[in-house]
N, C-alpha and C positions, 0 to 999 in steps of 0.2 A: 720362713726359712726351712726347709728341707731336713730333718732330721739325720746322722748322717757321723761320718768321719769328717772331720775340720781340723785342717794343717794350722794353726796359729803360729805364727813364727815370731816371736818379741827379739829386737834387735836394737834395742835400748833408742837412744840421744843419737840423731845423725849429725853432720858435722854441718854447717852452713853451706849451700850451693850447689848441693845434693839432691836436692828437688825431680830435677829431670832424671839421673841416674835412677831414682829409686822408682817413676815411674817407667822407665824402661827395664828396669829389673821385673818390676811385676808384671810387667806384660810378657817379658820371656818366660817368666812360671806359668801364666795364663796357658801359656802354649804348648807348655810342656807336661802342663795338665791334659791335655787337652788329647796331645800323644805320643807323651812319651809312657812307656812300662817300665819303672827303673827297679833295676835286679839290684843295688848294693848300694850301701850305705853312701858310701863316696857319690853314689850318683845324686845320691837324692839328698844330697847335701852343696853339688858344686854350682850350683843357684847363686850361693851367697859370693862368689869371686867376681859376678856381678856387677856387684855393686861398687858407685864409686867410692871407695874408702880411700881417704888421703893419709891414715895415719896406721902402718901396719901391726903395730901394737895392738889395737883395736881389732885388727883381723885374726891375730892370734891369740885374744885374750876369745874374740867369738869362737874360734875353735877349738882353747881349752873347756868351754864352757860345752860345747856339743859332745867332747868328751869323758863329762862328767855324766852328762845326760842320757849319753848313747842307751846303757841297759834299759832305759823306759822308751826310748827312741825306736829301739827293736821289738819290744812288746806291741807297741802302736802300729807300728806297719807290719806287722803280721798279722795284729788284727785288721789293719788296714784292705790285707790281699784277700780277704774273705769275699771285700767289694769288688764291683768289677772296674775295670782298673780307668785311673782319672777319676772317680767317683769320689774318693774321699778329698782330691784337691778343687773339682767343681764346687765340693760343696763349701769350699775354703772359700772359693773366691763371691761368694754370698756376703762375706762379711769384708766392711772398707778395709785396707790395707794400713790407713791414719789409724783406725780400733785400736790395732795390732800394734802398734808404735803407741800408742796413747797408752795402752796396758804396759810395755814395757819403761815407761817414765815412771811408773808409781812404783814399783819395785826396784830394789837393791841390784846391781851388779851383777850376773852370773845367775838369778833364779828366775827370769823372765823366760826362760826356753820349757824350763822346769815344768812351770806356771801352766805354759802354753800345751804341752804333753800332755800335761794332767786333766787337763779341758781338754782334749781330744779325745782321753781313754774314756771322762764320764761322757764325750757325745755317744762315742762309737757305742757303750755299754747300756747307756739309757733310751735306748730308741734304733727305729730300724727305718729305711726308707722304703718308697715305692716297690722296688726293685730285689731286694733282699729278702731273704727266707725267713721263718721263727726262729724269734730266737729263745732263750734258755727265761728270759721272765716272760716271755708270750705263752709260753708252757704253762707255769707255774702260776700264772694268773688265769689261766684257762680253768670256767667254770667243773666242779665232780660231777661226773652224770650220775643219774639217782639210780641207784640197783630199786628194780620193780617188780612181782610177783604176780604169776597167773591165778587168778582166782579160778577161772574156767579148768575143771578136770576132761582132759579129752574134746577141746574145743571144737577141733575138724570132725567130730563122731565117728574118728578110725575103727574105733568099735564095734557102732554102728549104734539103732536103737531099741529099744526094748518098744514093740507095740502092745498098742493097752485096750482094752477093751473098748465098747465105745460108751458104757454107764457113765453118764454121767456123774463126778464126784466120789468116782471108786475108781483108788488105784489097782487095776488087774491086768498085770503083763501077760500077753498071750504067746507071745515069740518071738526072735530075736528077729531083727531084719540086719542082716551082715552088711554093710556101705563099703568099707575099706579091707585092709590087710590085719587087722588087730584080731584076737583072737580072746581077749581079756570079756569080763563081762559090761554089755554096757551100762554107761550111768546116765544117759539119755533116755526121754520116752518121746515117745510121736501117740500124742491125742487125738483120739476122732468122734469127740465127746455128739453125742447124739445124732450119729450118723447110722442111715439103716445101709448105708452100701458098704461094708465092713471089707476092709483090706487083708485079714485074715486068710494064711492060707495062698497068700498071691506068690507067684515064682520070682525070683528076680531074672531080668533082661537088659540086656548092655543096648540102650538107645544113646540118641544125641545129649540127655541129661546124664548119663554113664548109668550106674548100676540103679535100674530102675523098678519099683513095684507099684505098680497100678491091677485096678481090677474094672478098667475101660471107665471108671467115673471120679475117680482120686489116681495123685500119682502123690509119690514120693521117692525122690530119686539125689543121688552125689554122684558127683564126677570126680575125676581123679584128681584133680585141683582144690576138690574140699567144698565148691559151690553144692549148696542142697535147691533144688526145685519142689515147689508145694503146690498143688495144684489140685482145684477144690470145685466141683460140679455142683453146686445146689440148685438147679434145675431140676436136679433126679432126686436130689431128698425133701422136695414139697410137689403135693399133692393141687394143690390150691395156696393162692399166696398167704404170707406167713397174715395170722392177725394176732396171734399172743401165745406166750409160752416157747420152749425152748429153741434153739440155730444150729445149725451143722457147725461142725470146728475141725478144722487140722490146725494140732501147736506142736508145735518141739520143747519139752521141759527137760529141767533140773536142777537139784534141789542142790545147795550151799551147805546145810546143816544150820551152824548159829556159827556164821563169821560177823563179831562183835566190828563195830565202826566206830568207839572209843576208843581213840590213840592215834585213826589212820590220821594224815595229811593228806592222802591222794587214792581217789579211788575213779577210775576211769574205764567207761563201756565203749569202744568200738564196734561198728561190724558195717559191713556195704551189702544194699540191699537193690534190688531192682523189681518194679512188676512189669510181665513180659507182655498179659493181660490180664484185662474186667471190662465183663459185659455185663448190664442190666439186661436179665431175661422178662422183666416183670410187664414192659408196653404201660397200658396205662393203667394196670391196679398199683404202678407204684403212688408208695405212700412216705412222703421223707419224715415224717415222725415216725415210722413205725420199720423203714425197710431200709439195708445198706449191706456193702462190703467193706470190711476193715481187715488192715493189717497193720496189728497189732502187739510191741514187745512190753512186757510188763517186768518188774521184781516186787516179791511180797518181802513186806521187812516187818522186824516184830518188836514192839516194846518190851523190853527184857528187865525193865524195874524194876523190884520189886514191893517197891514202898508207891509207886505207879497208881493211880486208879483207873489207868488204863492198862494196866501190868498182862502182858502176854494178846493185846488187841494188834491187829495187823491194818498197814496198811496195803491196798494196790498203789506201788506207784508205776505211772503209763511214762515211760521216756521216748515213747516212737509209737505214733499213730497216724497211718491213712485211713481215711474215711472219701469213701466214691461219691459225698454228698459235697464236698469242700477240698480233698485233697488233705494237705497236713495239717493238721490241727495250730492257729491262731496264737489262742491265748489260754491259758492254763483255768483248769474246771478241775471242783470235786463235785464229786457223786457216789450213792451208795450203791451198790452192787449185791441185790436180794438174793441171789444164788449162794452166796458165798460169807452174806451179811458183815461185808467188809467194806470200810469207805476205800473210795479212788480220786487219786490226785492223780491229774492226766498233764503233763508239763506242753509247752507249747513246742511241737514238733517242728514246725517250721524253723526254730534258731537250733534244733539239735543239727537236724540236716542240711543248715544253710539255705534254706530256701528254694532247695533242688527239686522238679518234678518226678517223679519217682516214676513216672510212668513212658519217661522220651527212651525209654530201652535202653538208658546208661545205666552203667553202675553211681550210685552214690554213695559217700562214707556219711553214718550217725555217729557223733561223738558230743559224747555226756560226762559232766563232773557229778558222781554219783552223788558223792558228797554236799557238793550243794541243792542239788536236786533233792535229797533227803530232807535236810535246810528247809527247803522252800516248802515241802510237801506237808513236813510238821508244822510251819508259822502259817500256811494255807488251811489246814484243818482247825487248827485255832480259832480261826477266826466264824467257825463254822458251829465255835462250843466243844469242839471234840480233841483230845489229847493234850487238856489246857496244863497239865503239868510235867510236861513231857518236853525233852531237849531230844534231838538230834544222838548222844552221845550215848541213850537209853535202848536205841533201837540193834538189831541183828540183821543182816540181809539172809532169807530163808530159803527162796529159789526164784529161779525164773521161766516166762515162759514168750514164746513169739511164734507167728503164724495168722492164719484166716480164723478171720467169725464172718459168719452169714448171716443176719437178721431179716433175710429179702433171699428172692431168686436170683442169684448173680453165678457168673461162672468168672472163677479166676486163679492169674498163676503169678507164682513170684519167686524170684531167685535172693538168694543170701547166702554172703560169705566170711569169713572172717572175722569169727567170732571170738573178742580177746576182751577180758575184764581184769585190770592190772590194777596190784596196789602197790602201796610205798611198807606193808606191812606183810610179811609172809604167813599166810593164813593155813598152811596142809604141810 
């Protein structure tokens, strides 16, 4: 049955031979449901002369009793007129008309109409139908949305970024590259860790990526929409193909400081990333053990223990990886990372970004539960012998970073946008 307004009308004990009258009584409400719009009380009450009554005591003991009634009578049909009209007696005639005379046998005299109002006000109150708008407990049952905080200062790099030298493991800002309207200093770096074609020094130019600095073999560029383009030549920084020792790098970092992960409930990375291109420049000295393009987002987070034996050790964790050998990465791998004498738990890329090819010139969204990723990254190094007394709740997220590494001759480009890291805890 249809949730709803429902006219119940208790009209006690009919009299014998009455039968037909009161099913042509209800078939003239049917109809009158059906179309009539009755503006006053009288109307929507002369239904019952109807009926065949032979004893008119009884018709006016029914009408003292609708008069006793009427105040709740009125309340009903007004809330009645919120429906659209016939609505609340359709939904009446859902129920047998015997129901209705059956309920009013078991009751006393004069409180069967009562009875019947009262059951009308809790349908009309307790439920809403097809048709009908929210009501006052659809509200009040409607879930609180969570107030959530950017972890990200300066997401879109309105700023813009600070370029760093290109040494390797030495922070040296060299100079501002302006992207946007901000005039603040930035808190972004753009790495170009062991690149001899140094962007230093480069003019900025409004191409099709917007505000752009290249120096004909890296580009680095935002558009007014907040998309950054990274675009990385390692064609031109190997001499002969790689065989060992350090890759060209363009990353975007920045650093968190020590935002504690004890307390949060919800820590969540977004961002949509696309590659526009990757070539293998290498023909046939490549080597898949030793040569690749990756695009790669990382966070380093830190045991902050101090009772720890691993007290203030970091780990890499990878939440987003391509690799031009396989595309996203599988299934989840750690490994030590000698540069920086730091393990890395690399989480399985493919479930952050659905599955999506990164490379069909769509945009795609990566979306991570930091939180559990954390989780996952501490009971994976365990198993490995390393942070065996270490929970999750011990560590601090320190910074991040995302961009190309070139281990091989590859040339490639890749756009990202929408960089948002939101918690349930306000951390600045």
């Amino acid at each position: 049955m249809k949730k709803g307004m429902v006219m119940l009308t208790g009209i006690g004990r009919m009299p014998a031979g009455t039968c037909r009258a009161r099913r042509e009584a209800r078939a003239d409400w049917t109809d009158r449901g059906d179309h009539a719009d009755w503006t006053d009380w009288a109307a929507r009450t002369d239904w019952g002369d109807h009926a065949d009554w032979t004893d008119r005591a009884a018709r006016e003991d029914w009408r003292n009793r609708m008069d006793r009634t009427a105040p709740m009578a009125r309340g009903v049909l007004a809330l009645g007129r919120t429906l659209a009209p016939g609505r609340m007696l359709a939904l009446g005639r859902t129920l047998a008309l015997g129901r209705t005379l059956a309920l009013g046998r078991t009751l006393a005299p004069g409180r069967t109409l009562a009875v019947a109002l009262m059951l009308v006000l809790a349908a009309g109150c307790g439920g809403k139908d097809a048709g009908s708008g929210p009501g006052k407990d659809d509200a009040d049952s409607k879930p609180q949305e969570e107030t959530l905080y950017e972890c990200f200062q300066d997401p879109s790099m309105e700023n813009g970024v600070w370029l760093l030298a290109p040494k390797d493991g030495k922070r040296v800002p060299v100079e501002a590259f302006r992207l946007g309207k901000g005039t603040a200093d930035p808190v972004w770096d753009l790495c170009q860790w062991n690149n001899r074609h140094d962007l230093a020094g480069t003019k900025p130019a409004q191409t099709k990526y917007g505000t752009t600095f290249s120096n004909g073999v890296h580009t680095f560029a935002r558009d007014a929409a907040g998309a950054f383009t990274m675009i990385l030549d390692a064609s031109k920084e190997y001499d002969a193909p790689r065989t060992d020792g350090p890759w060209p790098h363009m990353l975007v970092q920045t650093s968190f400081g020590r935002i504690p992960l004890k307390g949060m409930k919800k820590l969540e990375l977004t961002f949509d990333e696309r590659i526009l291109s990757v070539e293998n420049r290498m023909g046939a000295d490549f080597d898949p053990n030793r040569h690749t393009a990756q695009a790669l987002f990382y966070f380093s987070i830190a045991n902050r223990n101090s009772s720890s034996a691993w007290n203030n050790k970091s780990i890499w964790l990878g939440v987003a990886a391509w690799d031009w050998r396989g595309g996203l990465t599988k299934q989840p791998t750690v490994s030590f990372d000698k540069g920086t004498a730091t393990y890395i738990y690399q989480m399985a890329s493919e479930k952050t970004f659905s599955g999506a090819d990164l490379t069909d010139g769509k945009w795609h969204t990566c979306r991570v539960d930091v939180l559990q990723a954390v989780r996952d990254a501490v009971a994976g190094l365990k198993e490995h012998g390393e942070f065996t007394d270490a929970s999750a709740d011990d560590f601090t997220l320190s910074e991040m970073n995302f961009g190309w590494e070139m281990p091989g001759t590859f040339y490639g480009a890749l756009q990202v946008r929408n960089f948002s890291l939101q918690s349930d805890v306000k951390v600045r």
